[in-house]
C-alpha positions in Angstrom: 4.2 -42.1 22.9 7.8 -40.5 22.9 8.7 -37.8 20.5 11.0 -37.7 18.6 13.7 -34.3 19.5 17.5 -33.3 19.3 19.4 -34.2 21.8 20.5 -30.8 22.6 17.2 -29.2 22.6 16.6 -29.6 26.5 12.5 -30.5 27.1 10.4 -27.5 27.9 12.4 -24.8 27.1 11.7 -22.8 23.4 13.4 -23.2 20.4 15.7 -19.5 20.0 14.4 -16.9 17.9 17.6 -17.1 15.5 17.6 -20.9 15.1 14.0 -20.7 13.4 15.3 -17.7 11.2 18.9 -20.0 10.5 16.2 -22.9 9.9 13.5 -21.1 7.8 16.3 -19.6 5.7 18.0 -23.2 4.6 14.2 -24.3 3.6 14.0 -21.1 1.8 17.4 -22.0 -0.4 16.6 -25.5 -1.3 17.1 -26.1 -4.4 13.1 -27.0 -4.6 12.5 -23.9 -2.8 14.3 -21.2 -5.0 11.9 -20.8 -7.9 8.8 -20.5 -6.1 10.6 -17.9 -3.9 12.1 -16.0 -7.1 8.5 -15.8 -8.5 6.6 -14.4 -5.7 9.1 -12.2 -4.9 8.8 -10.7 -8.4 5.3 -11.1 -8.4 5.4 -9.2 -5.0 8.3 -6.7 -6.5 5.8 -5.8 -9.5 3.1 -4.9 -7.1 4.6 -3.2 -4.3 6.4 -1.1 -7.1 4.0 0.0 -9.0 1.4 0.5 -5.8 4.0 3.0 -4.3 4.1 4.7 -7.9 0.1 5.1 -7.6 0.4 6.3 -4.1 2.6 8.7 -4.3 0.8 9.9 -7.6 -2.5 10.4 -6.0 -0.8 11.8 -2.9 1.7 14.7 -4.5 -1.4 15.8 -7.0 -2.3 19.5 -8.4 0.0 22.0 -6.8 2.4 19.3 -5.3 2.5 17.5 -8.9 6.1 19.1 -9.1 7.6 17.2 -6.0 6.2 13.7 -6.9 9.3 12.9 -6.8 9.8 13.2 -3.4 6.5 11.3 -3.1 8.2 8.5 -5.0 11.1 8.3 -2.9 9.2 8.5 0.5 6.8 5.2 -1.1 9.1 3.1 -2.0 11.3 3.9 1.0 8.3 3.0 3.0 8.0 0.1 1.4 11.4 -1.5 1.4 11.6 -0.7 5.4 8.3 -2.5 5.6 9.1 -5.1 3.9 12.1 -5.5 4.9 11.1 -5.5 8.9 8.3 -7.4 8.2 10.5 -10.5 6.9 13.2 -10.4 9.3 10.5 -10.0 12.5 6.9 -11.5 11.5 5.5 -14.0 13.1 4.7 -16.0 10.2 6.4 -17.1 7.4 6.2 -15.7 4.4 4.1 -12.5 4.8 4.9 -9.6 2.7 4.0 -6.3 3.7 3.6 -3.0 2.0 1.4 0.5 2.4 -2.2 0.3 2.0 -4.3 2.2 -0.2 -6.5 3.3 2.6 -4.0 5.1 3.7 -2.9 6.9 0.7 -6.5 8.2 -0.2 -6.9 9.6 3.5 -3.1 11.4 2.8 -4.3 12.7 -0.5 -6.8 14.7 1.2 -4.5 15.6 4.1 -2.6 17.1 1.5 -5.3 18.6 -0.1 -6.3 20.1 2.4 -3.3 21.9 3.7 -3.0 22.6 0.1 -6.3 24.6 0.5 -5.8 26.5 3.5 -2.4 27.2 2.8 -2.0 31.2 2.0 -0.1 32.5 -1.2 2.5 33.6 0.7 3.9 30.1 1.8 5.9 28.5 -1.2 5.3 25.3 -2.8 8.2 24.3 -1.4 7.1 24.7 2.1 3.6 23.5 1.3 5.5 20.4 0.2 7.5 20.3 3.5 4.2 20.9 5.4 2.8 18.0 4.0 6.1 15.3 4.4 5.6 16.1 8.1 2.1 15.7 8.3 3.1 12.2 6.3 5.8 11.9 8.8 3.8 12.3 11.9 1.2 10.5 11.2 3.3 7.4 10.8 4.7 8.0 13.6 1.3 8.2 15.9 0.1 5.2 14.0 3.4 2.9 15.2 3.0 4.1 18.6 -1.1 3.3 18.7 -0.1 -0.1 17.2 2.6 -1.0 19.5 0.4 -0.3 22.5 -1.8 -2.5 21.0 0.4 -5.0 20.7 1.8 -4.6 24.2 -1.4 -4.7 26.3 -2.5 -7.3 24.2 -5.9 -5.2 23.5 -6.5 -5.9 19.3 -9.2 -8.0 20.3 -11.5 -4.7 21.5 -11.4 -4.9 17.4 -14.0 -7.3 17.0 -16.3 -4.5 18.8 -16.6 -2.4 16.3 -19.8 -3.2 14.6 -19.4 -4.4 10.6 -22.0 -1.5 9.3 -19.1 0.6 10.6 -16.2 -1.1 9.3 -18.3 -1.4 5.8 -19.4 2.5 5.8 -15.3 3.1 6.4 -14.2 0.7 3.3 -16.9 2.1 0.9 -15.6 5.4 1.9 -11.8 5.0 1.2 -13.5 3.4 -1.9 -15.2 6.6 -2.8 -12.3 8.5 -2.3 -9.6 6.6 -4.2 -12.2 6.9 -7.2 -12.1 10.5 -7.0 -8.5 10.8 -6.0 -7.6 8.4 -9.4 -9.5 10.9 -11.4 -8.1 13.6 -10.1 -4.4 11.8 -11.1 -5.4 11.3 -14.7 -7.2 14.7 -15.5 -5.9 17.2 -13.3 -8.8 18.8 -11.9 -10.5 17.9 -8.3 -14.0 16.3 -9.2 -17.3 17.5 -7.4 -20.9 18.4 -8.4 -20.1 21.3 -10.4 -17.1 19.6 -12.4 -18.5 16.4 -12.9 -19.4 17.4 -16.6 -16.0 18.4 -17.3 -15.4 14.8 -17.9 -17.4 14.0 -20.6 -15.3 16.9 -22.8 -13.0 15.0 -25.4 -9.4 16.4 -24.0 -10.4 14.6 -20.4 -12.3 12.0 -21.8 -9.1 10.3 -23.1 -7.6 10.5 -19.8 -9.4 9.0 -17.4 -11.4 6.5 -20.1 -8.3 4.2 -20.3 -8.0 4.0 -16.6 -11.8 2.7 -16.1 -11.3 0.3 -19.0 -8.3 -1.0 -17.0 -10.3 -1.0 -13.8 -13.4 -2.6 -15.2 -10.7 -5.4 -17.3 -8.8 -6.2 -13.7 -12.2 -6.4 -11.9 -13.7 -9.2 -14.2 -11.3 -11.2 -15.3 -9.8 -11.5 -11.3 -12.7 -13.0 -11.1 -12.7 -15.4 -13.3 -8.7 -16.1 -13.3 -7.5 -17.3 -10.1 -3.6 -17.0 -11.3 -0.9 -15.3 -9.1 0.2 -13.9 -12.2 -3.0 -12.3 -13.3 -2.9 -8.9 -11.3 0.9 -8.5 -12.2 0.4 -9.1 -15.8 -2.5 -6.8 -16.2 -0.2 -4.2 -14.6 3.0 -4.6 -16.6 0.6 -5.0 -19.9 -1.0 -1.7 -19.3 2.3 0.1 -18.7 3.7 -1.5 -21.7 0.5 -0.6 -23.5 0.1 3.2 -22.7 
């Protein structure tokens, strides 16, 4: 059966990488096209926004609570490159990238930890530098590792890694973004011997909101399978607090 082609499109040879972009982009302005993009890109704005506010909250915490700010900055930075390079280069249409939680709670305690064994006489502001680097370097290894992987064409040695391993990892990072988001709304790095803290009325109103919010989000995601559901639950507790 023939098939159907342009003319100038010469048989066996692939169609340029900037015609598909040129041709993804018209479909992307049709006039049907244009509202469904408009809402998942604010759908995606509202979560990669206030993500990166979370991150960089739980990251810059106790003594580097003063330069969250900079936190801020290097999150949403990271995620407009991200984004940004994921759009213009993926493979796929459509995908939207941003940082991972994962991530941030294994930062928080690389930050916590040069925190620790940092000595009185280094200033916060060098403690703070210490840590952007470590930030800094880490991203860096992590784009090398994954461009290797990509160019020897080894991610599937992935699928040997056994699943109790890949589920010990996830409830792990679980763990530690619990305790990371406590220590974001009280203040104080939770353990066996400050556990009880928590149940004293000045903390109890901080961190009692937040597992209210988590408990809300976890049922009714379950039960409402909206794009809008996540989003909404976010900007309503902003708006709410």
């Amino acid at each position: 059966m023939p098939v159907n082609r342009p003319s100038d499109v010469p048989i066996n040879k692939i169609t340029p990488v900037t015609h598909v972009y040129w041709s993804r982009l018209r479909a992307e302005l049709a006039p049907e096209g244009v509202f469904p993009n408009l809402v998942a890109g604010l759908v995606a704005l509202t979560l990669v926004v206030v993500e990166s506010l979370s991150y960089a909250a739980l990251i810059f915490a106790g003594p580097l609570t003063a330069f969250v700010g900079l936190g801020v900055t290097m999150t949403l930075t990271t995620a407009v490159v991200v984004g940004f390079a994921t759009a213009v280069f993926a493979s796929y249409p459509g995908v939207v990238a941003f940082s991972q939680n994962k991530i941030a709670a294994i930062l928080a305690y690389v930050a916590a930890a040069l925190g620790t064994t940092a000595t009185a006489a280094i200033a916060d502001q060098q403690e703070v530098f210490s840590v952007a680097a470590a930030i800094f370097f880490s991203a860096i290894m992590t784009g090398i590792f994954l461009t290797l992987l990509g160019a020897f064409r080894l991610g599937r040695l992935i699928r040997f890694i056994p699943y109790p391993v890949v589920r010990g990892f996830l409830a792990s990072v679980g763990w530690l973004l619990c305790l990371g988001s406590l220590k974001t709304m009280t203040g104080m790095t939770v353990g066996l011997t400050t556990a009880e803290r928590l149940l004293r009325p000045d903390l109890l109103v901080h961190w009692l909101p937040g597992l209210v919010f988590a408990l809300t989000a976890y049922f009714l995601i379950r039960r409402l399978k909206h794009y809008l559901a996540m989003p909404g639950l976010m900007v309503g507790a902003i708006l709410l607090f």
